[in-house]
C-alpha positions in Angstrom: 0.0 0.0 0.0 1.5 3.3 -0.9 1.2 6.3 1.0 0.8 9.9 0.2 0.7 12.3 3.1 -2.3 14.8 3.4 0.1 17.8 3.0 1.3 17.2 -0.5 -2.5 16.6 -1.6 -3.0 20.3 0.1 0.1 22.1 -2.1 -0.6 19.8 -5.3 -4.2 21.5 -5.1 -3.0 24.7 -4.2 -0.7 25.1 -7.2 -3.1 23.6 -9.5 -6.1 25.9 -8.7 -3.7 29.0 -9.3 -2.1 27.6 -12.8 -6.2 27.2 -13.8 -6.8 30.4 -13.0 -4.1 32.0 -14.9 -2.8 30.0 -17.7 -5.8 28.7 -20.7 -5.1 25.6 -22.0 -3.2 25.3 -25.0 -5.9 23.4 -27.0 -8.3 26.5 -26.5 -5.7 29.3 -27.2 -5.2 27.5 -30.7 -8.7 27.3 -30.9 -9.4 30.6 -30.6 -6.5 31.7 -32.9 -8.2 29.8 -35.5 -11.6 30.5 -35.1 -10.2 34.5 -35.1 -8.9 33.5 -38.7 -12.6 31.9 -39.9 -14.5 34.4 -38.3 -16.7 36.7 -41.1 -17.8 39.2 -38.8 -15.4 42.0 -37.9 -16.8 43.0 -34.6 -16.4 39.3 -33.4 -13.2 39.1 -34.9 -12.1 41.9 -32.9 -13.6 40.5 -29.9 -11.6 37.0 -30.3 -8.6 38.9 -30.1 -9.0 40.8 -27.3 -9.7 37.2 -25.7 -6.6 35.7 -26.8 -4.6 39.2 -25.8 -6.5 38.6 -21.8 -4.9 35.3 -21.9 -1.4 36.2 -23.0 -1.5 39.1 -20.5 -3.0 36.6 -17.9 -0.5 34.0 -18.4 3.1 37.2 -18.6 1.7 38.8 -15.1 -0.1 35.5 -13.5 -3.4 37.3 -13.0 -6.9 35.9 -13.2 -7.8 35.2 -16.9 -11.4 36.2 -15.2 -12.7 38.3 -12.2 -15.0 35.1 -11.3 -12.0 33.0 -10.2 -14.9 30.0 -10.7 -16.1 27.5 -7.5 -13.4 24.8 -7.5 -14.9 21.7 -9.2 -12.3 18.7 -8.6 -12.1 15.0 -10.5 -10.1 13.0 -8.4 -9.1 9.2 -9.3 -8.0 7.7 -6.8 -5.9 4.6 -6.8 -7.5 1.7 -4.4 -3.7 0.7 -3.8 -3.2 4.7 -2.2 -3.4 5.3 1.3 -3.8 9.3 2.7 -2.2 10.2 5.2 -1.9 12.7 8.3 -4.8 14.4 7.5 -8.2 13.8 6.2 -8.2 14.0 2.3 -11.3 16.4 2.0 -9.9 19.0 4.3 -6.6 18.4 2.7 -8.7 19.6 -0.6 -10.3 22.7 0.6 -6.6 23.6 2.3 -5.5 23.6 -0.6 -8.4 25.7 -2.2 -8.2 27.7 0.4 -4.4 29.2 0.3 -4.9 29.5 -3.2 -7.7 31.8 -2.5 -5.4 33.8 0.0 -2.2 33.7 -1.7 -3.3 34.3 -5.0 -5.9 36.8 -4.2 -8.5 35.3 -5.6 -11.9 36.4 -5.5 -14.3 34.7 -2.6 -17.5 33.3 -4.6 -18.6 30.8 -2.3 -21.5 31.5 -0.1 -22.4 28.8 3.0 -26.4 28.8 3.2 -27.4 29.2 -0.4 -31.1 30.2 0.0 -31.1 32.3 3.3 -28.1 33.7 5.0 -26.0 33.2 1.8 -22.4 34.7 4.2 -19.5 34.3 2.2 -17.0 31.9 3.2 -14.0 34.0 2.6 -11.7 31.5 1.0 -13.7 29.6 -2.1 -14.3 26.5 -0.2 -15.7 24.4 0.2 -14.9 22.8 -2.9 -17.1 20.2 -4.8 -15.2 16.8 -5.1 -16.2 13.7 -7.6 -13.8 10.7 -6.1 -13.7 7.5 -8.6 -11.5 4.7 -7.3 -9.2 3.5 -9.9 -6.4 0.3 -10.1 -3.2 1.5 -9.0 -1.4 3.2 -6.8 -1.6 7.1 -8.0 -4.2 9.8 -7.7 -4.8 12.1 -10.6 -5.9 15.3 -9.2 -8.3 17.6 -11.9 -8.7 20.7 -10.6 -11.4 23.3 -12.6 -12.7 26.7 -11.4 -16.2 26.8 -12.8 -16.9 30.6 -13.4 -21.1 30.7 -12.6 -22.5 33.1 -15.8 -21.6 30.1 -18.0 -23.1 27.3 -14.9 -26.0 29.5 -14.8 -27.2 28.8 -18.8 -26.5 24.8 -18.2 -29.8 22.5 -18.2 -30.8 19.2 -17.2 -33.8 17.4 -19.0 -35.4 13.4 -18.8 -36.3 13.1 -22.1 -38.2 10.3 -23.4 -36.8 7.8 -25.1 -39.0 8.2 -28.2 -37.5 11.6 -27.9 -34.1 9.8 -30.0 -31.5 11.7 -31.6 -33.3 14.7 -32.8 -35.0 15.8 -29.1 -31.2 15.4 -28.0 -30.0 17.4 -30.6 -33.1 20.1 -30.5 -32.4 20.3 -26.7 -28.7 21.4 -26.6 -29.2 23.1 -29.5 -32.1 25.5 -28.3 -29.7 25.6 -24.9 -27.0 26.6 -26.1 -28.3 29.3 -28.4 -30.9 30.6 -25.8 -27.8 31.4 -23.8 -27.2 34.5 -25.8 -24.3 36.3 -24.1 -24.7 35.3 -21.0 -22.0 32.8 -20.7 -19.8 34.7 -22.4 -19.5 33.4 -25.6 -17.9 31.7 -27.7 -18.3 28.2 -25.2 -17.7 24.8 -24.7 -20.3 22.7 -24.4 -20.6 19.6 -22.6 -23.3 17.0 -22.9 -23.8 13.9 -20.9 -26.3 11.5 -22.0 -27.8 8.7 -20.0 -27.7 7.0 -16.7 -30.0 9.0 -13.7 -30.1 12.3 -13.0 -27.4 13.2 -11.2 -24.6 10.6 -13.3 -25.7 12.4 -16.6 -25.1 16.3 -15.2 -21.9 14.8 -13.9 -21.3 13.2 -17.5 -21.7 16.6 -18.8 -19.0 18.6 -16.7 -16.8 16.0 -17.3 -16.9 16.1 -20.7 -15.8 19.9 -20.8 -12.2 18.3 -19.6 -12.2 16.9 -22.8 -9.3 18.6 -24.8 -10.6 20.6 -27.6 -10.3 18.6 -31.4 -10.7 15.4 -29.7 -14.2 13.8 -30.5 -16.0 10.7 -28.8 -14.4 7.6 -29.8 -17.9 6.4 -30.8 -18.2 7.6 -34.5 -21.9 8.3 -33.9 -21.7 10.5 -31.2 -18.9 11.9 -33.2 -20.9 12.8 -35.9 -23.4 14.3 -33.2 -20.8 16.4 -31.7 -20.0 18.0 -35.4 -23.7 18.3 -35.9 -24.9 20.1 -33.4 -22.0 22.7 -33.2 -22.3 23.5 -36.7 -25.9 24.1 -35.7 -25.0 26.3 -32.6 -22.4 28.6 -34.8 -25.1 29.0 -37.6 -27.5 30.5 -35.1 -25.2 34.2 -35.2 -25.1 34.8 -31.7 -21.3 35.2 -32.0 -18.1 35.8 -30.0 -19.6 38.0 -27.2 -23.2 37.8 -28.1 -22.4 40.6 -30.8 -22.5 38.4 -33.6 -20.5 36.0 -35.9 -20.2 32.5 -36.9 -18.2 31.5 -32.9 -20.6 31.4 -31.0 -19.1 27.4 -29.5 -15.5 26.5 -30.1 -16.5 22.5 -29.0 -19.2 20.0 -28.4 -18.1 17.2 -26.7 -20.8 14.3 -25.4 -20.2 11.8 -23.2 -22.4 9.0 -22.2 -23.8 5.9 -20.2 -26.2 3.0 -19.8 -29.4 4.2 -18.6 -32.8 2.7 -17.7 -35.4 1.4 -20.4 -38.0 3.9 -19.5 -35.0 6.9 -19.7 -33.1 9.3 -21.6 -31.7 11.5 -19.6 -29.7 14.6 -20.7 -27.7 17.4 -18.9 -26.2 20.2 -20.6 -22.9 22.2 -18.8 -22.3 24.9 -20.6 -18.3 26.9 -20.3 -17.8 29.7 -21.3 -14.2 30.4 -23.4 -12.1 30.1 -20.4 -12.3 26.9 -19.2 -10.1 26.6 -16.8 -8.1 23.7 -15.2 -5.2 21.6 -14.7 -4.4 18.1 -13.4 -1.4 16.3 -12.2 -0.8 12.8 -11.5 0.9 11.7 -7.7 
């Protein structure tokens, strides 16, 4: 059995929710230095670049790429061989969060009660944790800082199964573009299709780790994934909301069993700066 102490699982998360919040990924900065190139309209064309300058000026001074420094959303896989140590490995987490917060004056976005007293908790925790255990002896820590104007468009629907392909396809389609500018456009949509409820909204934030280019190894939902964003960038809402053919840089689906009488769909949408990083111990 191999042991990791609680304290390296606090500074691992520490530096990882700082790099997310400063550094895009390099998928999406290509992505968005291409899309600039395609892009017909010149007001969204002007409004990719000052995107892609934000970033470059975000990454030289290690600033925020955002002022909503997100809620930390974490995907840890955790090897069943792995034994935390000298500290308790939730509390290590939000530790972690939480001198990110302080030492990389981050904005506090996280409020306790969220219905009455709604007090901020001064250090953006705590944070929400999905732990899958994995073989092995490692834990892969993905850290993401979900900014909420882009988690406030996202949906969640039970279709029917008669519903098939095209009440899938309608259904993030209409999402997506009733979004407007809200979420900051252009975004990355994530899709997760089947199993209950709660397993296909997960599905659908997991999905926006997804690296930008690569589709779902199911040719089908391939094809989907190309459909329906060519669907969401003819609709004109643009980079911005001001108008242009980039309105989504990605559509990425991912999906699971699910129950005879189900077909359950979430929608999580992100906007341009999707943020995080991971790193395996």
């Amino acid at each position: 059995m191999r042991k990791i102490d609680a304290a390296i699982i606090t500074e691992t998360v520490h530096d990882l929710f700082l790099q997310a919040n400063y550094f895009i990924g390099t998928d999406i900065f290509e992505q968005l230095k291409q899309r600039r190139e395609l892009e017909e309209s010149p007001i969204g064309k002007s409004v990719l670049t000052q995107i892609i300058k934000n970033n470059e000026i975000a990454a030289q001074e290690q600033l925020p790429i955002c002022q909503d420094t997100g809620l930390a959303v974490l995907f840890i896989e955790l090897g069943q061989e792995v034994a935390v140590v000298g500290g308790d490995l939730n509390e290590a987490i939000n530790a972690g969060v939480s001198e990110a917060c302080t030492n990389g004056y981050l904005r506090k976005s996280v409020v306790d009660d969220p219905l009455f007293d709604r007090l901020n908790t001064n250090n953006n925790t705590p944070a929400i944790t999905h732990i899958n255990i994995v073989p092995g002896n490692r834990i892969k820590i993905t850290v993401t800082a979900k900014g909420f104007g882009s988690e406030n468009m996202s949906r969640m629907k039970m279709l029917k199964p008669a519903d098939g392909v095209e009440g899938v396809k309608n259904f993030v389609i209409q999402t997506a573009v009733d979004a407007g500018p809200n979420p900051c456009p252009p975004i990355i949509v994530g899709v997760g299709i089947g199993g209950t409820m709660e397993k296909a909204a997960i599905l659908s934030k997991r999905a926006l780790l997804r690296p930008l280019g690569q589709e779902n190894q199911d040719p089908r939902y391939a094809a989907l994934e190309r459909e329906v964003l060519d669907e969401i960038n003819k609709s004109g809402v643009g980079p911005a909301g001001l108008g242009g053919r980039t309105t989504a840089l990605a559509v990425n689906i991912d999906y699971f069993p699910t129950h005879i009488a189900g077909l359950p769909v979430a929608v999580n949408i992100c906007c341009h700066a999707s943020r995080q990083a991971q790193k395996v111990l």
